[in-house]
C-alpha positions as CSV (number, residue, x, y, z in Angstrom):
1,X,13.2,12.1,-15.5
2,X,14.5,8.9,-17.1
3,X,13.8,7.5,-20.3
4,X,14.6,4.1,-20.3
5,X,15.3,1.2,-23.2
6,X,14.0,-2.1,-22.3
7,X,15.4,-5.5,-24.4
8,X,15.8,-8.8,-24.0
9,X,17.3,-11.9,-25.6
10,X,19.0,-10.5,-29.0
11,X,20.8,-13.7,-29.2
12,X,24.1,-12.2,-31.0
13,X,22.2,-10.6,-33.2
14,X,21.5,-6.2,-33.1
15,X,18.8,-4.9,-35.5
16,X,19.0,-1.6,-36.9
17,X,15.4,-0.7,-35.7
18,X,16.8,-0.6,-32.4
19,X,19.1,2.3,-32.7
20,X,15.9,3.7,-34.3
21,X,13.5,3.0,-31.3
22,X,15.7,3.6,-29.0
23,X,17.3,6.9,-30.1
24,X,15.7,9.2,-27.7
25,X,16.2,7.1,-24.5
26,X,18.6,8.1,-21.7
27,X,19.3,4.3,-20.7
28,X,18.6,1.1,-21.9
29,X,18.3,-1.9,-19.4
30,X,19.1,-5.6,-21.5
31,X,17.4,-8.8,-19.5
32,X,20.3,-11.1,-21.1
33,X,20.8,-13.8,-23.3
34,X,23.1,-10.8,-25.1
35,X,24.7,-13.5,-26.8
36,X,28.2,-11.7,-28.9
37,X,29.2,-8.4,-26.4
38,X,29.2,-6.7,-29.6
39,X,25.4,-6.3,-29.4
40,X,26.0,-4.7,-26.2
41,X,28.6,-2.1,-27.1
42,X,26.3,-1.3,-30.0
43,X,23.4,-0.6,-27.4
44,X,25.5,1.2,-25.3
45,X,26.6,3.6,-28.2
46,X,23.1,4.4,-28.2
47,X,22.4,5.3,-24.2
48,X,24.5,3.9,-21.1
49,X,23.5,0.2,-21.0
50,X,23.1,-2.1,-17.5
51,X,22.5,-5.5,-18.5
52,X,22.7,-9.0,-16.9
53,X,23.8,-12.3,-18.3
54,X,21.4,-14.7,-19.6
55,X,21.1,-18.9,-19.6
56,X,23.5,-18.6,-23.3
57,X,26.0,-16.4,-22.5
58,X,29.7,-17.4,-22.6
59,X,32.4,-16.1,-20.2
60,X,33.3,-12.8,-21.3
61,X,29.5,-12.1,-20.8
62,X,29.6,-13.5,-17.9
63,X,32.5,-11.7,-16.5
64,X,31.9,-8.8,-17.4
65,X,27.7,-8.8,-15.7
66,X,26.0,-10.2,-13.4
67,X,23.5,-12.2,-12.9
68,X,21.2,-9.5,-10.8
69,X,21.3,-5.8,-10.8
70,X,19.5,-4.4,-8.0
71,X,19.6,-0.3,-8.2
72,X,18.0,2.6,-8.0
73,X,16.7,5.1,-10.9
74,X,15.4,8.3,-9.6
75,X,13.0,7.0,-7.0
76,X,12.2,3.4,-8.5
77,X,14.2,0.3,-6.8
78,X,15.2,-1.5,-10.1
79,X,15.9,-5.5,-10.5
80,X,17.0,-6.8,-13.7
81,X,17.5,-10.8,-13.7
82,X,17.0,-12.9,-16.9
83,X,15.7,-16.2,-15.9
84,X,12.6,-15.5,-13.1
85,X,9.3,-16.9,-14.2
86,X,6.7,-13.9,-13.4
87,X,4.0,-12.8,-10.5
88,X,2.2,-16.0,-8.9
89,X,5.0,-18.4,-11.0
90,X,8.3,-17.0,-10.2
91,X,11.4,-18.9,-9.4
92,X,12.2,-19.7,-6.0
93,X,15.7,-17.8,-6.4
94,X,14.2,-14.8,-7.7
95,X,10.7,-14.7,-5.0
96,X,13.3,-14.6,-2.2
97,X,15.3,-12.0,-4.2
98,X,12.0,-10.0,-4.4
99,X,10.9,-10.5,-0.7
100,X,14.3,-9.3,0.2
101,X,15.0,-6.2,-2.0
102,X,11.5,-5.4,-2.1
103,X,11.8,-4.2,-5.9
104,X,9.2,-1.3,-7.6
105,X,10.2,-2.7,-10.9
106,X,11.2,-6.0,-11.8
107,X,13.2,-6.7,-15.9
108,X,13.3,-10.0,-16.4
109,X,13.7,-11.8,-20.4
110,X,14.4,-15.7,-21.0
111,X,10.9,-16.5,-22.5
112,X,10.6,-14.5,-25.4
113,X,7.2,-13.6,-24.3
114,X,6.5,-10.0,-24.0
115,X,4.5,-9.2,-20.5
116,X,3.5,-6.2,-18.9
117,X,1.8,-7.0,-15.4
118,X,1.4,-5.4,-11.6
119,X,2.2,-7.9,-9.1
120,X,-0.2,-6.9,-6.6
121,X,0.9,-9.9,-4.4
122,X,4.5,-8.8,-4.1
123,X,3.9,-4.8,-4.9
124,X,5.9,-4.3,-8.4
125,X,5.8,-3.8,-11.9
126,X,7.0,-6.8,-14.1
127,X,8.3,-6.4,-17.2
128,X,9.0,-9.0,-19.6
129,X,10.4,-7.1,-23.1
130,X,9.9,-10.3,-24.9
131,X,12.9,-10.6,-27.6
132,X,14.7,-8.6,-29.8
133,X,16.7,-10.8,-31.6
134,X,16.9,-13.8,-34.8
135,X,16.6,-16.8,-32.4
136,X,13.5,-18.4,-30.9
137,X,9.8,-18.9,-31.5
138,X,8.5,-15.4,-31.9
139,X,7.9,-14.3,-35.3
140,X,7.5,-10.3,-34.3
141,X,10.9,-8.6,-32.1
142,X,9.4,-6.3,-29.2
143,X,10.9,-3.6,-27.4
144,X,9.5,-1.5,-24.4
145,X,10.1,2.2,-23.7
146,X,9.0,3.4,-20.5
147,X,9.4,6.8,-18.2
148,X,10.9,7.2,-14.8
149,X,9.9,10.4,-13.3
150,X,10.6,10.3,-9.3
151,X,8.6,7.5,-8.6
152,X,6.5,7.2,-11.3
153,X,6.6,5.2,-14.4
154,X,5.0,6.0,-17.1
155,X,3.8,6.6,-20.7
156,X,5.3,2.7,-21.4
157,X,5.1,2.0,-25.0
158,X,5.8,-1.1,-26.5
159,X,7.2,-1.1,-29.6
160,X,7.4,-4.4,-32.3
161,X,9.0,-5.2,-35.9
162,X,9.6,-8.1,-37.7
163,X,12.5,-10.4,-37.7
164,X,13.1,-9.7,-41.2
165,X,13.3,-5.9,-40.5
């Protein structure tokens, strides 16, 4: 059983909250737009942390992730990938991506939009974490935390503060 950490787009900037929300996971998964690696090193004090590069990342980002992760955690075929759209409106990159790793779970950030939905077209779980970070429209920072058990996923909670918190 997994615990898992799910943020997006922190733009540079790491709130406090987060070490608070996410103190009891086992991994957290970033969807990019990371911004300053410091942010990451700061999540990955927290928990091991796989994350991809986002649309405003600079070079060292970029060198040091990719642009997909495809793996598996316990039973559950994972795809992180920032910019993707979401069931019935993704990108054509990341549909073909989809039809050929045949994802259970699918992390994706880029719209600052927080969305939990099944795709019952293409068989997976989308997850959008919305944004965690000072830059953007959203006015409220959202976080998920979700459960891996075998092939399960469960007990998903999401979890939001304010920008000024």
């Amino acid at each position: 059983m997994k615990r898992i950490g799910i943020i997006s787009d922190t733009h540079s900037y790491f709130y406090p909250k987060i070490k608070e929300h996410f103190a009891e996971v086992d991994l957290i998964w970033h969807a990019g737009d990371i911004g300053d690696m410091e942010v990451f090193y700061q999540l990955d004090d927290i928990a091991p942390t796989r994350a991809v590069w986002g649309n405003i990342d600079h070079s060292l980002a970029r060198r040091m992730l990719n642009e997909n992760e495809i793996f598996m955690c316990e039973d559950v075929k994972v795809m992180i990938r920032h910019i993707a759209g979401y069931p019935g409106r993704y990108n054509l990159t990341t549909k073909e991506l989809i039809e050929a790793e045949k994802p259970d779970l699918v992390v994706v950030g880029h719209s600052h939009i927080l969305k939990v939905i099944y795709d019952k077209e293409l068989k997976h779980l989308h997850i959008n974490p919305g944004a965690a970070g000072k830059v953007g429209l959203h006015k409220i920072c959202t976080l998920i935390r979700l459960t891996i058990d075998g092939k399960d996923m469960k007990d998903l909670e999401v979890i939001e503060f304010s920008r000024g918190a």
